[in-house]
N, C-alpha and C positions, 0 to 999 in steps of 0.2 A: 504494500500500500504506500509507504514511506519512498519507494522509488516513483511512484508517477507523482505525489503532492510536492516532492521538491525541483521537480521540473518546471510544474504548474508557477508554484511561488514564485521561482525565480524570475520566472516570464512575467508574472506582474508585478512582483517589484522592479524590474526593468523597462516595464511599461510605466509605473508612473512615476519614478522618476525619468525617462526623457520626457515623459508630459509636464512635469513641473519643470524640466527646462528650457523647454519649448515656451511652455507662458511666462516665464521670467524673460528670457531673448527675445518674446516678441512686445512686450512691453517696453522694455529697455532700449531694443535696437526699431523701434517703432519710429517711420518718419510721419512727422505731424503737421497736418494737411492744413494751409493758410485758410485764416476763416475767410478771405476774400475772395476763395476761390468759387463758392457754389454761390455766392451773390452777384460775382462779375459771367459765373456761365447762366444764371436765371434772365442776363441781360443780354445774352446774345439770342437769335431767331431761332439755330437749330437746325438751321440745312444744311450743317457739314460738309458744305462744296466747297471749299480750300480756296474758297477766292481770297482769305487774306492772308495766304502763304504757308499757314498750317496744316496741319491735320487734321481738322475737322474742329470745332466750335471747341470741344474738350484742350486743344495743342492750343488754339488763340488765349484762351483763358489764363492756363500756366504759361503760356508766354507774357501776358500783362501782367504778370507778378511780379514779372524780374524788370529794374530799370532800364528805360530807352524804347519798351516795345509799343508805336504808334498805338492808339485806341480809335481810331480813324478807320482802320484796315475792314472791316466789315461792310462789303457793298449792299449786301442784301438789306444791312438793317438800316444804314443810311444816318444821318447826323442825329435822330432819332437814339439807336443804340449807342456810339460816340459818347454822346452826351451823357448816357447813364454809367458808362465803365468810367467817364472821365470823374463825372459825381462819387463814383466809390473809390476811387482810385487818389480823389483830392488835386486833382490835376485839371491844366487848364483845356475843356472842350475840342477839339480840332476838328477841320471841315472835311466832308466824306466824300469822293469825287463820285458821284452815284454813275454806274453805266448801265445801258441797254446792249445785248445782244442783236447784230444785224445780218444776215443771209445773203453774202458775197455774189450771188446768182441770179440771172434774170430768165434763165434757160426753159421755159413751164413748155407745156405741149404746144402750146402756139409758135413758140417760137423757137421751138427743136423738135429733132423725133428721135424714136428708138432704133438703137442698131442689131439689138436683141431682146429675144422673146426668152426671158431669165425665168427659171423654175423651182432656182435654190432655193435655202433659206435665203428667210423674207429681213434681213438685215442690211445696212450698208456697208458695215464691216465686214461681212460674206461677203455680199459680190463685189467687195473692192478687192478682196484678195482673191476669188473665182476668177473675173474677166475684168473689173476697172467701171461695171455697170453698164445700165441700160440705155444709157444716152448717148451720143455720137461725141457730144463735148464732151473730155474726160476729165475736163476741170470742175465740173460743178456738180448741184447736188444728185442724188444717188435716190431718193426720195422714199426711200425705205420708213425715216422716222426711226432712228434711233435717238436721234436727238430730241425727239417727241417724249420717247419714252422715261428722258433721265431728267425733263425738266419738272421740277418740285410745284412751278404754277401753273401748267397745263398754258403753259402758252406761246406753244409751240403746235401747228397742226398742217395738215399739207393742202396745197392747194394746186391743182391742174400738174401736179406731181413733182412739186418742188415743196421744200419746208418755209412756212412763213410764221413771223414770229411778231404778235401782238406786245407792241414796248409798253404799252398799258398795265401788262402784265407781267411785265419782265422784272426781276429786282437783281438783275445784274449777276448771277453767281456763279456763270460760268461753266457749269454741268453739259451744257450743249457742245461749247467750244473744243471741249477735250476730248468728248462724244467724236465729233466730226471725222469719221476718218479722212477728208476733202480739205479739211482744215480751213474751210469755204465759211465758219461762224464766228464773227470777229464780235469780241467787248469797245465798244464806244462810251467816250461820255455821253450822258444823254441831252445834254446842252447842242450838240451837233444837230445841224441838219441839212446838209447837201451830203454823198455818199454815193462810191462806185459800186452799183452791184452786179458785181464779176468779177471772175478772177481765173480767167483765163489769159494767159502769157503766151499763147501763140500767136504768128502774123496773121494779119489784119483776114488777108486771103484766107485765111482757113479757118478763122472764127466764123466769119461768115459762113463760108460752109457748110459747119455745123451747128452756129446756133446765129439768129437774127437780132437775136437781142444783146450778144455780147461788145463787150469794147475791143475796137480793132485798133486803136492804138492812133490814130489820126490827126492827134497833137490839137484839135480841133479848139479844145477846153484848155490848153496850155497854152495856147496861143492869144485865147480871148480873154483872160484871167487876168483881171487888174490889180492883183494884187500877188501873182507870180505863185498862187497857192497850190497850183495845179503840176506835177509833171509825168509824163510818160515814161515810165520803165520796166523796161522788159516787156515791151508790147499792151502796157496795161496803163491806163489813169490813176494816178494815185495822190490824194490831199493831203497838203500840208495845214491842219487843223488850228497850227499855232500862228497862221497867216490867214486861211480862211474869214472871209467877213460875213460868209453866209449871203451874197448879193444874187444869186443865181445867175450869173451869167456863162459859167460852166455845165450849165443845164439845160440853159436856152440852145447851145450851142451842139450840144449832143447830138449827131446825126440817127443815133439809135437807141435813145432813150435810157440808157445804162447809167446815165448818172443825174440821181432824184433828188429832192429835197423833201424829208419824210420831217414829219411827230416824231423824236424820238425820247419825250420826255416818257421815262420807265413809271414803273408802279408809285416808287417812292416819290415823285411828285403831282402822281394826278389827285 
């Protein structure tokens, strides 16, 4: 009897002492969590889209603990949240550059068509790595809607088979952009409002081609541009927004309608 009880014993007095020194080390070598930490993440939104550089709402928080880290960096939440991490934090407010998401692409069925009849999965990232997609332009959108799917306000939806993105609804977080495997979903501020939608970098001759509505490079807008906002490169229009007066005369001028003057005020200021 005496030989199975002193095995028994031994195993549980070697069970609790490692458990009393287990709760003595985790006491002891316990690191203790800043009480500003669950106050400064009850002020962030919560969609863990990395648009201010972290890891998700959780990495911004413990990053404002430590000196120097802006309280600004949250697009989604806009000077709104700013304001409340800067009130807990005992610092002074800073202004939040809010951006809208815009769709690089003018290419919808009007004004392009299909070069294949695709059967795969119904992704863009499938048939960008399949074939380059459905459309003859291989610059633009793929119109699958992935980019639909990762957006947090549904405001993103397709239309005549490209993606179009409601700025009313946009709070800028960036989930689309990363999405894109075209790389065709640019963040603007939402202060902007003239904008090229295309991005196609082929000559002029072969954008047309295959799409009617693309920029063919024509210098057209670069030419007329009184305030030299405007240049062509790599076959493409592209604004310099720190020059930009917003006059529309690089829109008047557009031979093919690819470069608009949109609403791009986002969510956070209608």
């Amino acid at each position: 009897m005496m030989e199975i009880l002193i095995p028994i014993i031994a195993v549980t007095a070697i069970g609790l002492i490692c458990g009393v020194g287990l709760s003595i080390a985790s006491h002891v070598m316990a690191v203790k969590e800043d009480e500003r930490f669950p106050v400064i993440r009850d002020c962030l939104p919560g969609a863990n889209c990395g648009a201010c550089g972290y890891t998700g709402c959780d990495g911004y928080a413990k990053a404002l603990l430590e000196p120097g880290t802006k309280t600004n960096l949250c697009v989604p939440g806009a000077d709104a949240v700013a304001a409340k991490i800067a009130e807990v934090l005992g610092v002074e407010a800073e202004d939040v550059v809010e951006q809208v998401a815009i769709v690089k692409c003018s290419g919808d069925c009007d004004a392009t068509k299909k070069k294949h009849d695709y059967k795969g999965i119904s992704t863009c990232k499938a048939a960008k790595l399949f074939y380059g997609g459905n459309g003859t332009c291989t610059y633009g959108c793929l119109g699958f809607g992935d980019c639909a799917a990762v957006c947090p306000q549904n405001a993103i939806a397709s239309e005549k088979g490209i993606a179009k993105i409601d700025p009313a609804k946009c709070i800028g977080c960036g989930l689309c952009a990363k999405t894109c495997p075209q790389g065709i979903i640019l963040l603007v501020d939402d202060i902007e409002k003239a904008g090229v939608y295309c991005s196609s970098t082929a000559k002029g001759a072969d954008t047309r081609k295959s799409c009617t509505a693309g920029c063919i490079g024509c210098k057209k807008c670069e030419k007329n541009c009184p305030f030299d906002a405007v240049h062509v490169e790599n076959n493409l229009a592209v604004i310099d927004y720190a020059k930009c007066d917003g006059c529309g005369t690089c829109v008047a001028g557009c031979p093919t309608g690819v470069i608009r003057i949109s609403n791009l005020l986002g969510a956070s200021k209608q």
